[in-house]
C-alpha positions in Angstrom: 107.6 -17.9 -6.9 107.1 -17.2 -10.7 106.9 -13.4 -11.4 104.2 -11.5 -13.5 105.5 -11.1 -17.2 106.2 -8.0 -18.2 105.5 -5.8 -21.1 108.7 -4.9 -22.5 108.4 -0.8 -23.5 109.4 1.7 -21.0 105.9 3.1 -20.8 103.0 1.8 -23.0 100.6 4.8 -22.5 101.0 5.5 -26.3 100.3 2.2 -27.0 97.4 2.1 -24.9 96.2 5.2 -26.8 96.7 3.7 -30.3 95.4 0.6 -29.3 92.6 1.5 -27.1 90.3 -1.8 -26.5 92.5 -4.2 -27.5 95.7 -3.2 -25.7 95.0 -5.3 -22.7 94.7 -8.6 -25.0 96.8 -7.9 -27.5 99.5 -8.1 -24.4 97.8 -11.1 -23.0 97.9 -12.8 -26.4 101.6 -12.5 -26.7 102.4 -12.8 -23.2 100.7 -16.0 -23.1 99.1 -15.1 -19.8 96.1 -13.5 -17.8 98.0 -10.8 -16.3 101.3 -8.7 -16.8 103.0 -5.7 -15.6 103.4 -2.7 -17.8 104.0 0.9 -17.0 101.5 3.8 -17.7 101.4 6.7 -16.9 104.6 6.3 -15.3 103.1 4.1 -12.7 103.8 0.2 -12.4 100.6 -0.9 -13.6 99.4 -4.9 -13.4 96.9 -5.7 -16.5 94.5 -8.8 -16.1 91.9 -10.4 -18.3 89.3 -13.0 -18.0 86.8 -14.6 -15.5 88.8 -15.4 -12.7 90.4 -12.5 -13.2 87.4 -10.5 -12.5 86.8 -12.9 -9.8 89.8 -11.6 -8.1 89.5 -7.3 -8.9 85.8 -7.8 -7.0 87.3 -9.2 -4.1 87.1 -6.0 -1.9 89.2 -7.8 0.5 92.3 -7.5 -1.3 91.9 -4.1 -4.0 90.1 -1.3 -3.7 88.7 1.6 -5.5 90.5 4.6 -3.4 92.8 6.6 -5.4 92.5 4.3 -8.7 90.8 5.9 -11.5 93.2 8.2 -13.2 92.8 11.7 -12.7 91.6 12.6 -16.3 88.2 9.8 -15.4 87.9 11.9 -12.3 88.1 15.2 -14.1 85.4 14.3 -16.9 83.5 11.0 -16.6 83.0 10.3 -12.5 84.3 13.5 -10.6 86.1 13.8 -7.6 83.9 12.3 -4.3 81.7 10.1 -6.2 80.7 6.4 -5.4 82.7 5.0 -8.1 85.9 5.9 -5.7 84.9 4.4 -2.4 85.2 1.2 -0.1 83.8 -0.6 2.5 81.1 1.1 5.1 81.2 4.4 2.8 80.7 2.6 -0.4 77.6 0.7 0.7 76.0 3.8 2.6 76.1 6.0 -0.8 75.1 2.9 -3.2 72.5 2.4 -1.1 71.2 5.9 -2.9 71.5 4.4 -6.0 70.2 1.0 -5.4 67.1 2.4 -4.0 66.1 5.0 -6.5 66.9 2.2 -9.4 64.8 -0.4 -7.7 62.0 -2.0 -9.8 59.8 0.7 -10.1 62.5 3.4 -10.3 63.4 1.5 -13.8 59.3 1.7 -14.9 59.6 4.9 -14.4 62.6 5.7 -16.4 61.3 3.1 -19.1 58.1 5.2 -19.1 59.2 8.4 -19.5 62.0 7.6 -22.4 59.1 5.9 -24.2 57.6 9.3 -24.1 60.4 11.1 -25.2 61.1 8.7 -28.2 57.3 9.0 -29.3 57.5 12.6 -29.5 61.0 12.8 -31.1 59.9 10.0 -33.5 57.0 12.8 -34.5 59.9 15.3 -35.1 61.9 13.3 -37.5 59.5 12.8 -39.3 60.0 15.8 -40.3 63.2 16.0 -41.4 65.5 15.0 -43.5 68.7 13.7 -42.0 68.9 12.4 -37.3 72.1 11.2 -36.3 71.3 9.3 -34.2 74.0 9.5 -31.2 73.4 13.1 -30.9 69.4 12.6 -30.7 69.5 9.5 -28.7 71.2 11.6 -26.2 68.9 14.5 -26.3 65.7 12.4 -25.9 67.2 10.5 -22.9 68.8 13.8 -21.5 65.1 15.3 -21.3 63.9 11.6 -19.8 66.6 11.5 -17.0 65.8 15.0 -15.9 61.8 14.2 -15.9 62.3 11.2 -13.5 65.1 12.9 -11.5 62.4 15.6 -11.4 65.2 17.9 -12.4 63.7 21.7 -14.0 65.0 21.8 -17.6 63.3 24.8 -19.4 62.6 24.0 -23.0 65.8 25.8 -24.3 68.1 24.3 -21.7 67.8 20.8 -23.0 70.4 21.0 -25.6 73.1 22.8 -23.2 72.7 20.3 -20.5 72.6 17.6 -23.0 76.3 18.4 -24.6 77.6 18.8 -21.2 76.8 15.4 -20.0 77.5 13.9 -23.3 80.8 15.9 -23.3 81.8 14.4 -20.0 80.7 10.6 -21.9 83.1 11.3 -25.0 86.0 13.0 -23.6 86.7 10.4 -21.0 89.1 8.8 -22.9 90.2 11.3 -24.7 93.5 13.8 -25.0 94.2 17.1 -26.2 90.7 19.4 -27.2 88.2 16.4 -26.6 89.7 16.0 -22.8 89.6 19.7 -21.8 86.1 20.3 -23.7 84.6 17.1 -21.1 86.7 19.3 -17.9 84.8 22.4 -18.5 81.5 20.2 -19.3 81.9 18.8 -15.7 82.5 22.1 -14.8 80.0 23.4 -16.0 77.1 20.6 -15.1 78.2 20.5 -11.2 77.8 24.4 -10.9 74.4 23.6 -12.1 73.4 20.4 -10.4 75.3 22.1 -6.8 72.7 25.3 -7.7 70.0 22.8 -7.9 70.3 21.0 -4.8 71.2 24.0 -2.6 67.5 25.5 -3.8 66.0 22.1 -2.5 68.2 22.1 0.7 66.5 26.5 1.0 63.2 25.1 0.3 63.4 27.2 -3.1 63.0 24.8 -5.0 59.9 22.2 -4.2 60.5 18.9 -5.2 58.9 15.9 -3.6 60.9 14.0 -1.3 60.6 10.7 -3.1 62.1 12.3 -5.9 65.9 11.6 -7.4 66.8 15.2 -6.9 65.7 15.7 -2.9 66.8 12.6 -2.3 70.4 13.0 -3.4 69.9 16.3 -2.2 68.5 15.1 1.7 71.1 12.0 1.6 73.3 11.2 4.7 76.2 10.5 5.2 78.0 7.3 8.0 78.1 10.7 10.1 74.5 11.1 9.8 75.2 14.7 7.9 74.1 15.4 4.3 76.7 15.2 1.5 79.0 18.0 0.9 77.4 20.1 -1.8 80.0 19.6 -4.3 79.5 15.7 -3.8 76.0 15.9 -4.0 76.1 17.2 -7.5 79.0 14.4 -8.7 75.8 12.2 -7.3 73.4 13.8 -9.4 75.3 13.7 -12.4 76.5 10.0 -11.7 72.5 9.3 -11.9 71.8 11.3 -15.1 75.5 10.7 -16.9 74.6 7.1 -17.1 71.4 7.3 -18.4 72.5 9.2 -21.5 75.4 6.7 -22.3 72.5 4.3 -22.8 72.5 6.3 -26.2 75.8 4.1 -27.5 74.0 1.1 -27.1 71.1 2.2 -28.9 73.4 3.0 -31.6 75.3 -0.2 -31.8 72.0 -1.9 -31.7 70.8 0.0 -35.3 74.3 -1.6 -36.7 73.7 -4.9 -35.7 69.6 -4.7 -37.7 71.6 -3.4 -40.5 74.0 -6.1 -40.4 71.4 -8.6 -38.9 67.7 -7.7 -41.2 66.3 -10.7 -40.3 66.2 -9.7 -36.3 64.0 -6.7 -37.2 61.2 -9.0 -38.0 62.0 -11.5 -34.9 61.8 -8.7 -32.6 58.8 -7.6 -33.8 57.5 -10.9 -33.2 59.1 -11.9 -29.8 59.1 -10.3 -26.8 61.2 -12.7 -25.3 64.2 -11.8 -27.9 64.3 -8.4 -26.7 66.4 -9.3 -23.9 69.0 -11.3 -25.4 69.6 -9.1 -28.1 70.3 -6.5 -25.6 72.3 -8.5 -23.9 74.1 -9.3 -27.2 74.9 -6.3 -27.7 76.1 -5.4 -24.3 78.4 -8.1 -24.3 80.3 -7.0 -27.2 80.5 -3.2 -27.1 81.8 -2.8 -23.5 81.7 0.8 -22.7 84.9 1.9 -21.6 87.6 -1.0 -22.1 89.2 -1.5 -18.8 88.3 -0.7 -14.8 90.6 0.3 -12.5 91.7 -0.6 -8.8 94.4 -0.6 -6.1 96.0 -3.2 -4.3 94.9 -3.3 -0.4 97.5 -5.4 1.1 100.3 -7.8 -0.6 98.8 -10.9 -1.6 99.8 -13.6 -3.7 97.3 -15.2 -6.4 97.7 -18.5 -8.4 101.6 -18.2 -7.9 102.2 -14.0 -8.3 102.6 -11.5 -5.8 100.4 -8.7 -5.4 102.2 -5.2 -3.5 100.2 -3.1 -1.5 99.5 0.6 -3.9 99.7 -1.0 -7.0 97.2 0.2 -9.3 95.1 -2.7 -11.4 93.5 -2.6 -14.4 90.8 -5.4 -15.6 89.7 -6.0 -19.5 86.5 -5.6 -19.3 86.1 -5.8 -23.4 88.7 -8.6 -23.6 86.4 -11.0 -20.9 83.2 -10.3 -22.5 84.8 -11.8 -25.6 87.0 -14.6 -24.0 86.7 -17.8 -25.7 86.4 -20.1 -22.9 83.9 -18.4 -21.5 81.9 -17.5 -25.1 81.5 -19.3 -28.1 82.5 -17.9 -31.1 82.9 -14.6 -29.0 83.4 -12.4 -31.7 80.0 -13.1 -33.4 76.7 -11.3 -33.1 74.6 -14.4 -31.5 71.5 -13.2 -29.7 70.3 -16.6 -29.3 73.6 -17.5 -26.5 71.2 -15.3 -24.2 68.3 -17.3 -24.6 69.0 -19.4 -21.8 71.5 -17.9 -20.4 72.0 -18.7 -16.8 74.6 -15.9 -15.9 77.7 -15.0 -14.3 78.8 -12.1 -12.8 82.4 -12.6 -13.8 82.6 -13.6 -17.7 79.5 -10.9 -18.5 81.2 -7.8 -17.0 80.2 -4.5 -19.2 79.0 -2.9 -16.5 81.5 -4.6 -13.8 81.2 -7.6 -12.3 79.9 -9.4 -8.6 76.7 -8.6 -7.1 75.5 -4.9 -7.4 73.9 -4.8 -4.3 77.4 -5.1 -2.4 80.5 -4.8 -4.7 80.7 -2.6 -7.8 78.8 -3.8 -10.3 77.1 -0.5 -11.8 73.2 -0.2 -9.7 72.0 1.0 -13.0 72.5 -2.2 -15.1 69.0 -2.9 -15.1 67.6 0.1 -16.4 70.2 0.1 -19.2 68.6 -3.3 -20.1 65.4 -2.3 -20.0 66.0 1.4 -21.9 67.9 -0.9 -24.6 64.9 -3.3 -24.6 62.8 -0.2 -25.3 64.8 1.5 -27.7 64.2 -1.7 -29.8 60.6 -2.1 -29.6 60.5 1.6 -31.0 63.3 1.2 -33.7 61.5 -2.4 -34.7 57.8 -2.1 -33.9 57.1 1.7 -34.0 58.9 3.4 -36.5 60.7 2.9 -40.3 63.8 4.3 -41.3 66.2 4.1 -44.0 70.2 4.2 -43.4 71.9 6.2 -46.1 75.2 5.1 -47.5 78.0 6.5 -44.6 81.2 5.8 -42.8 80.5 3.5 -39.9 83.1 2.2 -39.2 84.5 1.7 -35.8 87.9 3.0 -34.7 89.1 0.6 -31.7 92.1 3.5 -30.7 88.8 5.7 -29.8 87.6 5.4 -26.0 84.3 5.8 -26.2 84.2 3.9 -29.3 81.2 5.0 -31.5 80.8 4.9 -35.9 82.3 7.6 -37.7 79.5 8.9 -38.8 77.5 8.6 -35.2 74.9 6.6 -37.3 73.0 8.6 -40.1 68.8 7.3 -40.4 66.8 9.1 -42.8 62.9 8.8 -44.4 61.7 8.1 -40.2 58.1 7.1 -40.9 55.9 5.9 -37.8 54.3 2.8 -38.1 50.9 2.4 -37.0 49.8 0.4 -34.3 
């Protein structure tokens, strides 16, 4: 039986650090394979890229998600509790939450309300003379998310809870200041969403049942008892986290018209090209580079042996630009998505197999269709100009974003 190749350093966690998205590929590249063994963390670690790759890390029958994200994802971007970390019966009881409160006219909703809240902010910067955009994209869809979760954010609470869930986004992959500054965010936000649901489990707080909030709040458990409070708040969180994140995409999707001019016109033009282009830019600015899972039970696959407790990591960034599943992968090609017919294991930003039963993120759709949104306001309801600044992209940093968090000036509002 061939053995997995193996990385040769002692522990590549610096490496991982300096290299950030590319690390898994780089090692795949001059490895000459899908997979290898490398030590992190001081933990045996197997790396894999590529379709059937991702094929394998869905196959709940042989990894799961128990006691696989590293303890600093835990401590900032998911929590401890939360439905990223569970398997089997548990894991389709609680996504069951999500699925239902993201279902078609959840994402309306949503859609409905960020259009709001980018009508009114378009007002505002109008009015002024420098948005970075990252940091308003974030507050407009922090005040969104909590109007459809029918979460009560007073007027000078926005900003506050906005920096903690966007402090919980950033320092995710982060070390030293930026880590710490995303634990006490986290901190800070499950106080406040554990306050919140406690006042709707009292009755002092009235909020419909058919809303986000009472029903993370009312949900039950296998055991037929509501979550533990502390869990219910990850839970809130993991509903209104995601939404903001949207906000890098949006971001990314400003670069690509400044890069691209000539799809501001064609998106103007075409609905049908609103899709692909988000799709486009899904596909190559994966948000975190890598997913991680343990081994069930020893296994072998295409020749290797898998051992029972070792942790798995899948290239998430590296599959969504793997050349035999994308041509010309690392160029900006709306049109590939045109007639696309899909696959849920080469198109993986969000994770990969069949939402409804593995872990593919429930909220895929909605980022779509806030992404679709986004553009019809940055293309069809609103001019801007994009003043000379440092965009580029450091690869080393996880969340990646530009330098400068993308600078737009002169916002004037087109008129319909």
């Amino acid at each position: 039986m061939p053995t997995i190749p193996r990385d040769a350093s002692f522990d590549g966690s610096v490496s991982l650090l300096r290299e950030g998205y590319d690390f898994i590929r780089n090692r795949c590249e001059r490895l000459g394979s899908d997979v290898f063994r490398v030590r992190l963390l001081m933990q045996d670690t197997i790396c894999m890229t590529g379709e059937d790759a991702a094929r394998l890390f869905y196959d709940d029958r042989r990894l799961q998600r128990a006691h696989a994200a590293p303890r600093m994802l835990q401590k900032t971007l998911f929590g401890q509790g939360g439905v990223q970390g569970l398997d089997g019966a548990a894991h389709r009881q609680r996504k069951g939450l999500f699925l239902a409160l993201l279902d078609e006219q959840g994402v309306a909703e949503m859609v409905r309300l960020g259009n709001a809240e980018w009508s009114a902010a378009i007002d505002d910067w109008q009015n002024r003379e420098r948005i970075v955009l990252l940091q308003e994209m974030q507050l407009l869809l922090t005040r969104a998310a909590c109007r459809w979760a029918a979460v009560p954010l007073a007027p000078d609470e926005a900003q506050q809870r906005c920096e903690q869930l966007a402090a919980m986004i950033d320092g995710a992959g982060g070390v030293a200041a930026r880590h710490w500054q995303a634990r006490r965010a986290r901190k800070a936000a499950e106080d406040w969403a554990a306050g919140l649901i406690q006042q709707v489990r009292d009755g002092t707080l009235n909020v419909a049942a058919d809303q986000p909030l009472a029903v993370v709040a009312r949900h039950a458990e296998l055991n037929g008892r509501p979550m533990e409070l502390k869990i219910a708040a990850v839970e809130l969180l993991n509903l209104l986290r995601p939404i903001v994140a949207v906000s890098r995409f949006v971001v990314y999707a400003v670069e690509e018209l400044l890069t691209h001019p000539q799809w501001r016109k064609r998106l103007q033009e075409s609905d049908a090209l609103l899709e692909p282009f988000a799709q486009e830019v899904r596909r190559l600015y994966a948000f975190f580079p890598f997913v991680a899972a343990r081994v069930k039970q020893d296994f072998e696959w295409n020749g290797y042996r898998f051992t029972q407790g070792t942790r798995v990591l899948l290239d998430l960034y590296g599959t969504n630009r793997d050349p035999r599943s994308w041509h010309e992968p690392q160029r900006f090609d709306p049109e590939r998505f045109a007639h696309w017919n899909g696959s849920a294991f080469n198109f993986i930003t969000q994770g990969g197999g069949d939402p409804a039963s593995g872990h593919r993120c429930p909220g895929e759709r909605l980022a779509i269709e806030l992404l679709k949104a986004s553009l019809c306001m940055l293309t069809r309801h609103m001019e801007y100009a994009v003043p000379a600044q440092d965009l580029r992209i450091d690869p080393s940093r996880m969340p990646a974003q530009p330098e400068s968090q993308l600078v737009i000036s002169d916002v004037r509002r087109v008129a319909q």
